[in-house]
Structures are given as structure tokens and as C-alpha cells.
C-alpha positions as CSV (number, residue, x, y, z in Angstrom):
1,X,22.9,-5.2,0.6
2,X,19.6,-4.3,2.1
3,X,21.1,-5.6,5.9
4,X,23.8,-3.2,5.1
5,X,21.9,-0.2,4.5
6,X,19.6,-0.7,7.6
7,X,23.1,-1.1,9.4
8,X,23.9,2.4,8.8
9,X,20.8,3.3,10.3
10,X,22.5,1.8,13.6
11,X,24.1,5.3,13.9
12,X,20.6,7.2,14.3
13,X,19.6,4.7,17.0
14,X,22.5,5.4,18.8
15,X,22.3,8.9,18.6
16,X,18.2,9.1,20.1
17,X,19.5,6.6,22.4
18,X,22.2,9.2,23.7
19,X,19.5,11.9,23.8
20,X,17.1,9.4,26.2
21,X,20.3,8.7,28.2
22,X,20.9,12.7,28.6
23,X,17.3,13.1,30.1
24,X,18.0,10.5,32.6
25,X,20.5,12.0,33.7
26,X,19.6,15.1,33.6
27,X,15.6,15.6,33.9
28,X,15.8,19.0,32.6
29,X,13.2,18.0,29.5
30,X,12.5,21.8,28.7
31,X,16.0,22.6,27.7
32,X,15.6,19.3,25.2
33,X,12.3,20.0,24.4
34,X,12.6,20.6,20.3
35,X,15.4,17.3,20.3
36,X,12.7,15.1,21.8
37,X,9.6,16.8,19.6
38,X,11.9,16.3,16.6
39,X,12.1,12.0,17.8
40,X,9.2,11.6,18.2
41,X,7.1,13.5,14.6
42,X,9.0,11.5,11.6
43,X,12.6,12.1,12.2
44,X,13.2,8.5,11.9
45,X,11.7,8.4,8.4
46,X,14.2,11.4,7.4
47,X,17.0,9.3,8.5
48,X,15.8,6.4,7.1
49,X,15.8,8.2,3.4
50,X,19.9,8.9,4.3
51,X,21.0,6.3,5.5
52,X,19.3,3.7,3.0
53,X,19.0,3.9,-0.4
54,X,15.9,3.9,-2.5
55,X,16.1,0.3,-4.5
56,X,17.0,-1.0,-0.8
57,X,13.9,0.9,0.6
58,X,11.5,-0.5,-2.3
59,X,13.2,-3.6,-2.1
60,X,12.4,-4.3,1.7
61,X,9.2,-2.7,2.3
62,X,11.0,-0.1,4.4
63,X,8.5,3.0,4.4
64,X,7.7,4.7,7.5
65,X,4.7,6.0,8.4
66,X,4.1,9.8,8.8
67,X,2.4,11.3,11.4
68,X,-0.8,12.2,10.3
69,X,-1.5,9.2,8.8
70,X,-0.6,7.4,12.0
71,X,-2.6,9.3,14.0
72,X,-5.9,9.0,10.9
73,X,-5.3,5.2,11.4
74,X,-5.1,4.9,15.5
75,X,-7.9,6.7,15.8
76,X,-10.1,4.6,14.0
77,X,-8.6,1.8,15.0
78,X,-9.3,2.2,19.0
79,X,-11.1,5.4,21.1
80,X,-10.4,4.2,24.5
81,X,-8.0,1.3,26.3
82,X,-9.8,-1.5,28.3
83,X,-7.8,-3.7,30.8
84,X,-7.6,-6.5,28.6
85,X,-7.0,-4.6,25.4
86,X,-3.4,-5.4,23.7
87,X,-2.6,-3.7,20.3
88,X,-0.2,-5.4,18.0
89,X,2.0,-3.5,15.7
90,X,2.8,-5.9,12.3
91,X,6.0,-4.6,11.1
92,X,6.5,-1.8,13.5
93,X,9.7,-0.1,11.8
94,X,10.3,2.9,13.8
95,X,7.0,2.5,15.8
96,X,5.1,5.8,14.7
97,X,1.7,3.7,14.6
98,X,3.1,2.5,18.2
99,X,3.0,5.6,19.1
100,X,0.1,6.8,18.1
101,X,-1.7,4.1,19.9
102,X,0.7,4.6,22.9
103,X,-0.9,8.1,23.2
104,X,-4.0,6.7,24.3
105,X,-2.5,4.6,27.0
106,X,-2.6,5.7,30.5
107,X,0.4,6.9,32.2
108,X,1.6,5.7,36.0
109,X,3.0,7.2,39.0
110,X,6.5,7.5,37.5
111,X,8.6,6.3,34.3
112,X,8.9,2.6,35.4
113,X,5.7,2.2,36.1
114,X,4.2,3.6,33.0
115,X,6.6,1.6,30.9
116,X,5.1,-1.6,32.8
117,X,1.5,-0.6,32.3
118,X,2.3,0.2,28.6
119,X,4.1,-3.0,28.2
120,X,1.1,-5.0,29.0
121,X,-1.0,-3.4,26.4
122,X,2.1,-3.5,23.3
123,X,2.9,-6.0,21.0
124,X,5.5,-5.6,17.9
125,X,6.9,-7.2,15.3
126,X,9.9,-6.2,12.9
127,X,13.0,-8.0,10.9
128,X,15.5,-5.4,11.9
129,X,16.6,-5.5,15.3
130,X,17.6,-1.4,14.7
131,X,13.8,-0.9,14.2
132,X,13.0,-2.6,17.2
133,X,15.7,-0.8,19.4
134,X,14.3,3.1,17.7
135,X,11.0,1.5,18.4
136,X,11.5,1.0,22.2
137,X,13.8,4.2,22.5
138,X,10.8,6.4,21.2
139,X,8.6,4.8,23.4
140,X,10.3,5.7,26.4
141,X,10.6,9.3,24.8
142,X,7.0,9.6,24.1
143,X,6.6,8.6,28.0
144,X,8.9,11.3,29.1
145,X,7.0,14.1,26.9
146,X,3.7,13.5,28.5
147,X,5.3,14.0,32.0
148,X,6.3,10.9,34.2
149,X,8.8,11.4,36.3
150,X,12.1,9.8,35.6
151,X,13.2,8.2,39.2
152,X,16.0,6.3,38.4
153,X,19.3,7.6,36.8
154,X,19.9,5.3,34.2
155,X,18.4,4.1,31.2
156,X,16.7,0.7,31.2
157,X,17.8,-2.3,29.2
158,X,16.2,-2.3,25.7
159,X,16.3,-5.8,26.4
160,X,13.9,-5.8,29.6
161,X,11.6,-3.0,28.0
162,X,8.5,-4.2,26.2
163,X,9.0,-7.6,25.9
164,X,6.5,-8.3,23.4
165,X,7.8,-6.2,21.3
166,X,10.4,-8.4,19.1
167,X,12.4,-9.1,16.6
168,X,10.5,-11.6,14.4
169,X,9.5,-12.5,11.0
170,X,5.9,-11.9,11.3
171,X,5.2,-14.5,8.2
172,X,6.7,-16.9,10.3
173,X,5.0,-16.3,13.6
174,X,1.8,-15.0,12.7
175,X,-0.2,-17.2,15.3
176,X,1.3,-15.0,18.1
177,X,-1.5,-12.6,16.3
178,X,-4.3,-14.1,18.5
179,X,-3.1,-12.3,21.9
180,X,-4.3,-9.1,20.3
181,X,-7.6,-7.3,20.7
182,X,-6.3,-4.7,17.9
183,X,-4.1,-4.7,15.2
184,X,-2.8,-2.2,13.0
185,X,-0.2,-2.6,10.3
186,X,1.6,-0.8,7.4
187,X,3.1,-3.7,5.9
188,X,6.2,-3.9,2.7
189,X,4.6,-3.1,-0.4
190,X,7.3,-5.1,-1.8
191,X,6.8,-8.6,-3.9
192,X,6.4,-11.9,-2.6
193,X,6.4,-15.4,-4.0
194,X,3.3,-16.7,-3.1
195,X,3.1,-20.3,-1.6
196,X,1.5,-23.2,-3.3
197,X,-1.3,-23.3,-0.9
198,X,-2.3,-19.3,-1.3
199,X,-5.9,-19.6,-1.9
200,X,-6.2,-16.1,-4.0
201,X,-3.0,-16.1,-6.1
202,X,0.2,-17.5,-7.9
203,X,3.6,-16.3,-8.4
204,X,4.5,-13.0,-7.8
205,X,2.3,-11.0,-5.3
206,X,2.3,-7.8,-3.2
207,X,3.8,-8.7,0.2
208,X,1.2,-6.6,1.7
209,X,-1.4,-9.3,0.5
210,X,0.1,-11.8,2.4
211,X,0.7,-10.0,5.3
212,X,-3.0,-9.0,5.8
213,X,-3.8,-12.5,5.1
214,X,-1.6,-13.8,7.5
215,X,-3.1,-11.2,9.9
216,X,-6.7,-11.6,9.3
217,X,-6.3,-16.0,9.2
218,X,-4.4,-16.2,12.6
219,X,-6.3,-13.3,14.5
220,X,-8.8,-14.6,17.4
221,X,-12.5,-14.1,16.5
222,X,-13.6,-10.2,17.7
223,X,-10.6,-9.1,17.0
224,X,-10.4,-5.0,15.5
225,X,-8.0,-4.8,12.5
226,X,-6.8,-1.5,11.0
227,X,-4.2,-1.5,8.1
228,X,-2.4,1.0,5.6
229,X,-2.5,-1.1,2.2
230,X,-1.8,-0.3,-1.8
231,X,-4.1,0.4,-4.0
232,X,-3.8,-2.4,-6.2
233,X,-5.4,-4.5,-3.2
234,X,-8.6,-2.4,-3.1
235,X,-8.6,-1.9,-6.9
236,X,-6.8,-4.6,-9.0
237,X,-8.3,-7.1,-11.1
238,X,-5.5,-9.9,-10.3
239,X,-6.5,-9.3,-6.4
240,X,-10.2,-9.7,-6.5
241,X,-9.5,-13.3,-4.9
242,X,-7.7,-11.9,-2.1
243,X,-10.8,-9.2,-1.8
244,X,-13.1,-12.3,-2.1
245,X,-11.0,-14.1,0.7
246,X,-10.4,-11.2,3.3
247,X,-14.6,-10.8,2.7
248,X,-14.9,-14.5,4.2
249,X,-13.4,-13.6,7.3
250,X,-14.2,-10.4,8.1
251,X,-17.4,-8.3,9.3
252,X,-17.8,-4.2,9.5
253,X,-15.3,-3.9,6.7
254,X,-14.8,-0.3,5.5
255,X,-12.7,1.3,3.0
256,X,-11.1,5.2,3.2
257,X,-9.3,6.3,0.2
258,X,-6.4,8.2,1.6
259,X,-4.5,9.3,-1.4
260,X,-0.5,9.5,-1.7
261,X,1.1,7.7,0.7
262,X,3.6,10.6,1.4
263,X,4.5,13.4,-0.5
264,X,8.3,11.4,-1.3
265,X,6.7,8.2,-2.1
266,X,4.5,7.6,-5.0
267,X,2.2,4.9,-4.0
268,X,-1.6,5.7,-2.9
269,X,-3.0,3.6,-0.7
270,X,-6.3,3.1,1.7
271,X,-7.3,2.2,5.0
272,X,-9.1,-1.1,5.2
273,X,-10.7,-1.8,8.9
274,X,-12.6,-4.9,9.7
275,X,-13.2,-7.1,12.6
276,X,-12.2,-10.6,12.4
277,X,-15.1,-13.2,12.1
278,X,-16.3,-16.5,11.5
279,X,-15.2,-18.0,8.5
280,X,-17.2,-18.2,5.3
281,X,-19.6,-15.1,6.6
282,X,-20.2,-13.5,3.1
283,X,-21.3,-10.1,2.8
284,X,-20.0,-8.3,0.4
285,X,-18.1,-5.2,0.4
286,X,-17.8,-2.0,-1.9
287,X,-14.1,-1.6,-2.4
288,X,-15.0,1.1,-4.6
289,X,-18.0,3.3,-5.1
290,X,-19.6,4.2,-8.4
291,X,-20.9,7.4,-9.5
292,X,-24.6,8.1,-9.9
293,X,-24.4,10.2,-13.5
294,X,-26.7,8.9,-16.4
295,X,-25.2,6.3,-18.8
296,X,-25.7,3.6,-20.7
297,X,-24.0,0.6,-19.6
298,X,-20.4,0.1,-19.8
299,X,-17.0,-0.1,-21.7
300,X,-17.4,-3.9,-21.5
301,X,-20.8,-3.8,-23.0
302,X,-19.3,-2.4,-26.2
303,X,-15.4,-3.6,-26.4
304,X,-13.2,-6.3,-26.0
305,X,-10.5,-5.3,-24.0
306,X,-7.0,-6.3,-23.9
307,X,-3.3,-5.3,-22.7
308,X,-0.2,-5.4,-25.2
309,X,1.1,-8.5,-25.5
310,X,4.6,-7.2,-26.6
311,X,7.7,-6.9,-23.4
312,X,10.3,-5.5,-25.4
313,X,12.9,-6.4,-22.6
314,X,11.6,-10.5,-22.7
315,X,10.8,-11.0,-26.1
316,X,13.9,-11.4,-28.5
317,X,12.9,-9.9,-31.9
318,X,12.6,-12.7,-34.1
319,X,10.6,-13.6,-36.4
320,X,8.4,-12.1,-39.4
321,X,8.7,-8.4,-39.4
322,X,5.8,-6.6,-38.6
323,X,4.4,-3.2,-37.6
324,X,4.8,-2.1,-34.0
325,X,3.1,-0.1,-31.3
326,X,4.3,1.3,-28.1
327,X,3.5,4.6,-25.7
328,X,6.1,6.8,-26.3
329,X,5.1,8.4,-29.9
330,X,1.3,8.1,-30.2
331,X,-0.4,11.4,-30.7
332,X,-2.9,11.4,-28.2
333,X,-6.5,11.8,-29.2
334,X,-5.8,11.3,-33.2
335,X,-6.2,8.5,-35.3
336,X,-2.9,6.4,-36.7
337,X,-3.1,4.6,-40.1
338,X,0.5,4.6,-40.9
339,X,2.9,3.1,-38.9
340,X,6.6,4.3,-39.0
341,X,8.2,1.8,-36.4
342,X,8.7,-2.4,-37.0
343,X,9.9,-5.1,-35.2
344,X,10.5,-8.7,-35.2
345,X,8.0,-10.7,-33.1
346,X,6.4,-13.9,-33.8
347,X,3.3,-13.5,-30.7
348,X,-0.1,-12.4,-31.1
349,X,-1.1,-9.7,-33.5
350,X,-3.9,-7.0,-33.5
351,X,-6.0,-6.3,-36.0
352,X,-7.3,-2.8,-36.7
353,X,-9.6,-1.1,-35.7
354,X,-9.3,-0.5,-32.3
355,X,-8.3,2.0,-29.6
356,X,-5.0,2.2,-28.0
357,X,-4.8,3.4,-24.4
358,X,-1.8,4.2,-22.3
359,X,-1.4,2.2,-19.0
360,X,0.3,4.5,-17.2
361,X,-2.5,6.7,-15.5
362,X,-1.4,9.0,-12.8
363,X,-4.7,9.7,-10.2
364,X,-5.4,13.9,-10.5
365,X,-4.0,13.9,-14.3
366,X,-6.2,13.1,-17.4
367,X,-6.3,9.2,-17.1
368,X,-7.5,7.5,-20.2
369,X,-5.5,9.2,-22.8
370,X,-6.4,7.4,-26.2
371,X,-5.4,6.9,-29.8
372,X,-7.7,5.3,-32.2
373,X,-5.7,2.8,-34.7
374,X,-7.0,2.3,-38.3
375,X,-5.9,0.4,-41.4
376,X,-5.7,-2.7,-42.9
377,X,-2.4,-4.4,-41.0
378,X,-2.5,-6.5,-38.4
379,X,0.3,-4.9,-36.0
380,X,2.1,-5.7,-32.4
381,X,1.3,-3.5,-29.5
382,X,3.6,-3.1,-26.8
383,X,2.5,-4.1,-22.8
384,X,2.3,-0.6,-22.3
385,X,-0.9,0.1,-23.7
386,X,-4.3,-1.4,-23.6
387,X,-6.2,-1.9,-26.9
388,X,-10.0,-1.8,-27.2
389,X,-12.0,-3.5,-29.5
390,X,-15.3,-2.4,-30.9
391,X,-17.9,-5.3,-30.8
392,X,-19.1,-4.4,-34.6
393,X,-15.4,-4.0,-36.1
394,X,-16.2,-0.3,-37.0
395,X,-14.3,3.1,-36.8
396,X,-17.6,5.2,-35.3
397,X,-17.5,3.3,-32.4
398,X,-14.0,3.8,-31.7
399,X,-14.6,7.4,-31.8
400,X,-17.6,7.2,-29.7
401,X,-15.1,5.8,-27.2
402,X,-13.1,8.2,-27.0
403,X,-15.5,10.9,-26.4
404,X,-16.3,8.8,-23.7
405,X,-12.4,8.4,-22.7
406,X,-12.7,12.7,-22.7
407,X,-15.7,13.2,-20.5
408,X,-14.3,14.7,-17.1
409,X,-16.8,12.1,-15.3
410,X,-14.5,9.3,-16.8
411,X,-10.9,10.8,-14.5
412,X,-13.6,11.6,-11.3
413,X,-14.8,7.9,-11.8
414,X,-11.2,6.2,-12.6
415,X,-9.8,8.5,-9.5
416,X,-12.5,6.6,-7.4
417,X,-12.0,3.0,-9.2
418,X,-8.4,3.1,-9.0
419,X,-5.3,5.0,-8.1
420,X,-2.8,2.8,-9.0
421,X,-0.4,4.0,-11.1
422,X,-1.6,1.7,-13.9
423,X,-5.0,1.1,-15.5
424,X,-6.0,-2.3,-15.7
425,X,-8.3,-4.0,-17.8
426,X,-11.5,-4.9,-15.2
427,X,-11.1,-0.8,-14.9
428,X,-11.5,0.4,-18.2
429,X,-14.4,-2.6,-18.7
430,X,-16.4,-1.7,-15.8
431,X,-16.0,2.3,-17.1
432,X,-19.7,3.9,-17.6
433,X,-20.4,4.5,-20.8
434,X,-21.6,8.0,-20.5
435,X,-24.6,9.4,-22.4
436,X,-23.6,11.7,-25.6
């Protein structure tokens, strides 16, 4: 289905591939001025969102960098172009990092020449042989619209046009990484399975994790690496391992926070540039950074925490019939003695008192919204929400917490910690526990 949907975007590359043919044969550039400016500042990510559904888009990975970001990113990946520099684009799509690298590149005498020189300095790597093609097309475009002259009358061969860049699983030929002196890469955010031998995680992971792995593992030694990557890498507990592991083999490591990926996709992510090293060179990084208020150690120090253990849609209800706690109807900011919902579930209980916080934390918004849970039943909790549990079994500490959970340094330090769209359970633990 996914194949499918990029097919339709076949019709797009045809269309800026008739607009590139037009200016060959007729050089007149001025008169198609606002077509080529249109190519060449995110029109392929409009036509993408068309032609391709959303479930395919999420499903493959397939979301195309904006402008500004591109531009944010190429600069601090490279200032100026050496001889022997070549930059590599992992899972190029449409090629608007390309291009924004490509903007630094000298141009030649005429169109064929600048196409060689930029050749020898581009590599690229995408599934879809449409990407590819849009990828090559725009280059040629972005050549035009800083001014070479177009001396022949026909469009080259998208086949004899950068040759290095391809159409190729990068997972599958990642040691072709080591010809680069830069990469740069907005990988699928999509999940993977991860192999048996993946030293940092099992089962289900964010593609993006392996793709930076890959990256960072196969590129030479010296090697400048900048990349557009989820939050949940920088900020989730299950990906401290893969932190720990990109640490090894990496030196000048730094971290931007960017925000929202776009305003149409709701993901944040950050920037993540290193240089590749030797292996086993530890020096750790700060994937986030705390702020310096007043408090007395932290969530952790005073709570067991925990997540739900209920699914609703995996567990069958069977079993005794108990009491049962989910997101959707607690009051926020109240106390609960009474429940008024049950279900059947024979898995772990918990036992009041404790504080029930909803996972589902939106960066900007209030972010630990809270409900403290009394009485004397053990009751199941849904996966939705995360429970704490005072050390000393007592209802004053619960509130204490969530005067802590209130304070407006808790959202400015949990905007900084993470901006997934989930709290996690290292978060809330490692949350200051702010003076009274």
C-alpha cells in the first residue's frame, strides 16, 4: 500500500521534470521564476501530504524536511567546501537537506560543468526511486536559479546525473558511509524490529535509532555528523543505551532542542551533531540540561514510581472483579476515594495511597496533571497513567507532590527534560523536588 501511495507521487515528478525540460528549452528563467522558487522551498512536502496518505506517511518514515530547518541543520553541519569534502544525504526524500548543502557548493562555467563539480561532492541515499528522480530534478533546478548557463538543449539523463546519489536501502549498505566527510540525515521515525545483535535494545525500536547507529558505526574516523532525530532519543528512558552507545563513538557531541518538527506534524525533535571517533572514548554528554532553582532532591528520592499495568485492548477482562482506573474521568488536582468504574483483570494491583498522573503531556501545556488516590482497595490502573508512591505510605506526602506537580518550574523543567508526547517514568523520578 505504501509503494502505491509513493506511486502517485510519480505524477509530481513528472510535472517538475516538465518545468526543468521547459527551461532547457527555453532559457527564459525570469518568466518561470515563481514555478522554480515554488520547487525548490517545500513544494515537494505539499505534494507529498496529497498524494500519500497519513498512516502511509507514518508508516514509512516519509516526512520531508522544511526549509528552515534544512538550512538550521546545513549550516551547522559544514561553513565552507574543501576539495576533498563529500556530503552524504541518509534518506534524502525530496533532497531539501541536499539542497541546502548544495547552496554552499561552487558553481562552474556552465550547467554541465556545475553538475560535475557538484556531483563529486554529493552522495544520497533513498528506497523510492520517485525520491531519487525529485531529488536529482531539484538539483538541477537549484543550479539553474543561481545562474549557470544552460548550453545544451536537452535535459540530461537522470540516470548519468549524480551518480552517487541512489536508490538504496541505507540499512543495507551503510558501509558506503565511509566515503563521506559529512553526513546529515532526517531519518523514518517509524518502528523497527531490532536485530539480535543491537547492543542498546530489543524488539520494537525507533527506526531513527538504527539509522544513526548504522551511520555513526560505519562512518570513517573525523567524520562531521549532523542529524534531525525524535525526542524520545535525547529523552527516553528505554534509549539511554543507545545515548550510552552513540557517546562511545562520538566526540564534540552537542544537542539543540528545536521544538515541533513542523507545524502539520506532531513530533518534536533535536539536532544531535558529533564527529565520529575512536571507539570506547567516553565522555559524557548532557542530553538535557537541568535548571539551577533551589530544591531538595528529587521525585525519586520520595516515590516509587510506576506506569499502569492495565492495556485495555491486550488484556481480556477476566478474572476477579476489581476497581479500575484510567485517564479519561479523573478530576484533575482532587483526591478519588470512590471508584465508580470495575473491570475484570487478574494482573498486578495498586494499593492506595498514591498519585495518579496522566502520560500524555503535550510540551507548552501544563504537563504533570495529577490526581491523588485514597482508600482502602487495592485497584487496577490503566497504562495511561503513571502512579506514584509515597515512601512512608501517607496521604501528606501525596499532596506535597502535587504542589510540587503545580509549581510552573516543574512544565519549564519537563519542557527541557522531555518533549515527547508522553511522560516517562526516569522523567518524573529525576523531577526536582522544589522547595515549599
Amino acid at each position: 500500500m505504501q509503494k502505491q501511495s509513493v506511486k502517485r507521487f510519480g505524477r509530481y515528478v513528472k510535472n517538475i521534470k516538465n518545468l526543468v525540460e521547459s527551461l532547457f528549452k527555453n532559457s527564459d528563467t525570469e518568466r518561470k521564476s515563481h514555478f522554480v522558487k515554488e520547487a525548490l522551498n517545500g513544494q515537494p512536502a505539499s505534494e507529498i501530504r496529497y498524494a500519500i496518505p497519513l498512516s502511509d506517511r507514518r508508516a514509512g518514515g516519509i516526512f520531508f524536511t522544511g526549509p528552515k530547518l534544512a538550512r538550521m541543520v546545513s549550516s551547522q553541519l559544514i561553513s565552507h567546501i574543501r576539495p576533498n569534502t563529500v556530503i552524504a544525504d541518509i534518506g534524502c526524500g525530496a533532497g531539501d537537506l541536499t539542497l541546502a548543502c548544495a547552496n554552499k557548493l561552487p558553481i562552474g562555467s556552465d550547467l554541465e560543468e556545475t553538475l560535475k563539480i557538484w556531483s563529486d561532492h554529493l552522495m544520497g541515499f533513498d528506497i523510492y526511486r520517485e525520491f531519487i528522480d525529485t531529488s536529482k530534478i531539484r538539483l538541477i533546478l537549484l543550479a539553474i536559479s543561481r545562474g549557470v548557463k544552460i548550453q545544451n538543449s536537452s535535459m540530461p539523463n537522470m540516470k548519468d546525473v549524480f551518480p552517487s546519489i541512489l536508490k538504496r536501502d541505507f540499512l543495507s549498505c551503510s558501509d558506503e558511509i565511509t566515503k563521506a566527510s559529512h553526513v546529515i540525515i532526517n531519518p523514518p521515525y517509524s518502528e523497527f524490529i531490532a536485530s539480535p545483535e543491537c547492543p542498546w535494545g530489543t524488539g520494537k525500536v525507533s527506526s531513527a535509532a538504527l539509522f544513526m547507529d548504522k551511520c555513526v558505526s560505519n562512518a570513517s574516523i573525523g567524520t562531521k555528523i549532523v542529524a534531525i532525530l525524535p525526542d524520545v532519543l535525547r529523552s527516553g528512558s528505554y534509549y539511554e543505551k543507545w545515548r550510552q552507545h552513540i557517546e562511545s563513538m562520538s566526540e564534540e557531541l552537542q544537542i539543540t532542542i528545536y521544538g515541533q518538527f513542523d507545524k502539520r506534524t506532531d513530533v518534536d525533535v533535536f539536532i544531535l551533531k558529533l564527529v565520529r571517533s575512536n571507539y570506547n572514548k567516553r565522555v559524557r554528554t548532557m542530553w538535557w540540561k537541568p535548571i539551577k532553582e533551589a530544591h531538595r532532591g528529587k521525585v525519586g528520592d520520595y516515590f516509587r514510581v510506576h506506569v499502569g499495568p492495565v492495556v485495555p485492548h491486550r488484556h481480556p477482562e477476566k478474572g476477579p472483579c476489581v476497581a479500575y482506573l484510567h485517564a479519561k474521568k479523573l478530576p484533575p488536582w482532587k483526591t478519588v476515594k470512590q471508584m465508580n468504574e470495575y473491570r475484570k483483570f487478574t494482573g498486578t494491583l495498586f494499593e492506595p495511597p498514591f498519585v495518579a498522573v496522566r502520560r500524555t503531556s503535550r510540551p507548552g501545556d501544563k504537563r504533570a496533571i495529577a490526581t491523588i488516590i485514597t482508600g482502602s482497595r487495592k485497584v487496577a490502573v490503566e497504562n495511561h497513567l503513571i502512579a506514584l508512591f509515597p515512601n512512608r505510605k501517607t496521604i501528606t506526602e501525596c499532596e506535597e507532590l502535587l504542589r510540587v506537580l503545580k509549581c510552573p518550574q516543574t512544565d519549564r523543567w519537563l519542557d527541557k527534560r522531555i518533549r515527547c508526547r508522553h511522560l516517562t517514568v526516569g522523567a518524573l523520578e529525576d523531577l526536582p523536588w522544589w522547595r515549599g
